[in-house]
C-alpha positions as CSV (number, residue, x, y, z in Angstrom):
1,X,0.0,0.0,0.0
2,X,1.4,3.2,-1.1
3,X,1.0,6.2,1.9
4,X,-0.1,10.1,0.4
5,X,0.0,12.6,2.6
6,X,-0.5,16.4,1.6
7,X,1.3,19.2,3.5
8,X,-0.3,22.1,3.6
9,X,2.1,25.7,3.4
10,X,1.6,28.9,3.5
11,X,1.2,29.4,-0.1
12,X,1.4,26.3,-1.6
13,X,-0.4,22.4,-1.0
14,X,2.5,19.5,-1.5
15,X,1.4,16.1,-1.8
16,X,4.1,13.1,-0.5
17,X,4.0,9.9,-1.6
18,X,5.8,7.4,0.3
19,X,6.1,4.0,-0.7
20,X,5.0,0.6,1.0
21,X,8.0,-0.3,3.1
22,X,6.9,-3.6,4.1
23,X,7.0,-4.6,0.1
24,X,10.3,-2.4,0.1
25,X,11.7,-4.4,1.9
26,X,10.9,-7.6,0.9
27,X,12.4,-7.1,-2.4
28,X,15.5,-5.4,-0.9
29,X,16.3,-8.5,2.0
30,X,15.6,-10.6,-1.1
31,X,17.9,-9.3,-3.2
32,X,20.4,-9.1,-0.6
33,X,19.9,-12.7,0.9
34,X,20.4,-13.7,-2.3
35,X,24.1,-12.1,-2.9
36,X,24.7,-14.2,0.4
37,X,23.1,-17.2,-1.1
38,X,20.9,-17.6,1.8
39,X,17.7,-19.6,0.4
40,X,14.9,-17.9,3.0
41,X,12.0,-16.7,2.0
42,X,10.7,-13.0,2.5
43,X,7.6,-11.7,3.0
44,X,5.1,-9.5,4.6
45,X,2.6,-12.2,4.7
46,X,3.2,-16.1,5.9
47,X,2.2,-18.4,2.7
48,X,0.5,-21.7,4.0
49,X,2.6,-23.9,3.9
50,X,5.0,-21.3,5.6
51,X,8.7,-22.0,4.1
52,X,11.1,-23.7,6.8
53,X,13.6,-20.5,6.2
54,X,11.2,-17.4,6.7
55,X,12.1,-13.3,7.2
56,X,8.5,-11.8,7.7
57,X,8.5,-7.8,7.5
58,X,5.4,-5.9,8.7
59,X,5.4,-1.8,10.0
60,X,4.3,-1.5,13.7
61,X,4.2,2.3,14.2
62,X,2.3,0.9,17.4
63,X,5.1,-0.1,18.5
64,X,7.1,2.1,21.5
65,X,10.1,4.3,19.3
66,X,13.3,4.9,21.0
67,X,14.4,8.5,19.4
68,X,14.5,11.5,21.0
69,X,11.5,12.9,18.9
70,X,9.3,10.6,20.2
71,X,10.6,10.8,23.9
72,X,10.2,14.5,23.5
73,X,6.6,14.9,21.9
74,X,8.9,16.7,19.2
75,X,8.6,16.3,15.4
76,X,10.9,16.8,12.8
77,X,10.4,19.6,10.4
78,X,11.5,17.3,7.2
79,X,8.3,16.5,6.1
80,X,9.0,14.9,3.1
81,X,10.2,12.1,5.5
82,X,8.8,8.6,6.9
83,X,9.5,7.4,10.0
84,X,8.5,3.5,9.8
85,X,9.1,0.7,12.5
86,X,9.5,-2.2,11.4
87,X,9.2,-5.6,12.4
88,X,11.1,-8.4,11.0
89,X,10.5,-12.1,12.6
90,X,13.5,-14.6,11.4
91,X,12.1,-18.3,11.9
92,X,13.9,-21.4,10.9
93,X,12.9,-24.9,11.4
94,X,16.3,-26.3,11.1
95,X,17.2,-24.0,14.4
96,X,19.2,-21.6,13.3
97,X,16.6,-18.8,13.5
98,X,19.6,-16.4,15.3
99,X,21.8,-16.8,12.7
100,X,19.1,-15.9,10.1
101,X,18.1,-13.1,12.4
102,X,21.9,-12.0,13.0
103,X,22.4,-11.7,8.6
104,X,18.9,-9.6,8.0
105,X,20.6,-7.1,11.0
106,X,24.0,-7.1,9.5
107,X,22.1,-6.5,6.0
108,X,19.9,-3.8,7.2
109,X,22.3,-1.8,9.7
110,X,24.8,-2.0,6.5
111,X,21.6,-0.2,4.2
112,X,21.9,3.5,5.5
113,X,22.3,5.7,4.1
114,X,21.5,4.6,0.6
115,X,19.0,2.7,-1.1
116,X,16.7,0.3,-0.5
117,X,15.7,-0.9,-3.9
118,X,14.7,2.9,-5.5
119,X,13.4,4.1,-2.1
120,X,16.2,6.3,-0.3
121,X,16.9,5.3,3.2
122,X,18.5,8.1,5.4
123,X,19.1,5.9,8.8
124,X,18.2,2.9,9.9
125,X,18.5,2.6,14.1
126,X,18.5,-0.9,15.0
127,X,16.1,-1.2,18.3
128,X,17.2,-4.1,19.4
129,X,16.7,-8.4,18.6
130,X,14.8,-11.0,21.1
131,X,14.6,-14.9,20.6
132,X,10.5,-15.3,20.4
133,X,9.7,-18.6,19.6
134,X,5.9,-19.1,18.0
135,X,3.7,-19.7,20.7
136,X,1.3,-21.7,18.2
137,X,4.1,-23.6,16.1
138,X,7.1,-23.7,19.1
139,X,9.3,-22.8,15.5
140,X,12.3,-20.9,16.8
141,X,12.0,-17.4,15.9
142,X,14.0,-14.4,16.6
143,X,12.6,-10.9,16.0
144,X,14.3,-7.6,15.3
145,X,12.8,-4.1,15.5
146,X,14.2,-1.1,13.0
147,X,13.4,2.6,12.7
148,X,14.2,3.9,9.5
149,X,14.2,7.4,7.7
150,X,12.8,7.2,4.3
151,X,11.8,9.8,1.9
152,X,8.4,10.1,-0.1
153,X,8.4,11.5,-3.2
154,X,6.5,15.1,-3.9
155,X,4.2,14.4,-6.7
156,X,3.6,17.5,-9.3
């Protein structure tokens, strides 16, 4: 799903369009798995059957941020820019669900700034990895939370 938001000036209306970061980054962690010829599936949605090698992505602005923006009720002035947080849950049958989870950090802390796919990523603050193991499935999982800077594009 692709976000529009339209930022009213004093003279003048802009319209931003930001781009789906969950599908963003699926095709980027793909990509870049691949160069590593690691064989697990991304997505932002778990195909039945789920792969035994899976990276699921999903934004949870829900979730608590750790910047100094948020901890101060202040917002940035940029407003051509995103602020997602992601969510990305490693699981691997075989049991090596931290090592997945370790790659897709070292991938994504390495991604900023530049881009990810044609979406330009100005920071990418890693907020930390847990070993969650599925409650329903008892697959190990580990997940990892990101808050990332992207820009949106003004449209004419």
């Amino acid at each position: 799903m692709v976000q529009l938001i339209s930022v009213q000036g004093l003279d003048m209306n802009e319209k931003i369009l930001f781009s789906d970061i969950e599908q963003t980054l699926v095709d980027y962690l793909t990509t870049q798995l691949a160069a590593v010829s690691d064989t697990a599936t991304v997505v932002s949605r778990v195909p039945d059957p789920r792969p035994a090698r899976l990276v699921r992505v999903t934004r949870n602005d829900r979730k608590a941020r750790v910047d100094v923006e948020d901890r101060e009720g202040r917002r940035s002035a940029h407003l051509i820019l995103d602020r997602p947080r992601v969510v990305l849950e490693c699981t691997d049958d075989a049991g090596t669900a931290a090592t997945l989870a370790a790659i897709v950090r070292s991938i994504l802390s390495a991604a900023a700034p530049g881009y990810l796919g044609t979406v330009w990523c100005d920071q990418v603050e890693d907020a930390g990895m847990e070993n969650d193991t599925d409650p329903v499935t008892a697959a190990p999982r580990y997940t990892l939370v990101a808050d990332l800077i992207v820009r949106g594009t003004v449209l004419a």
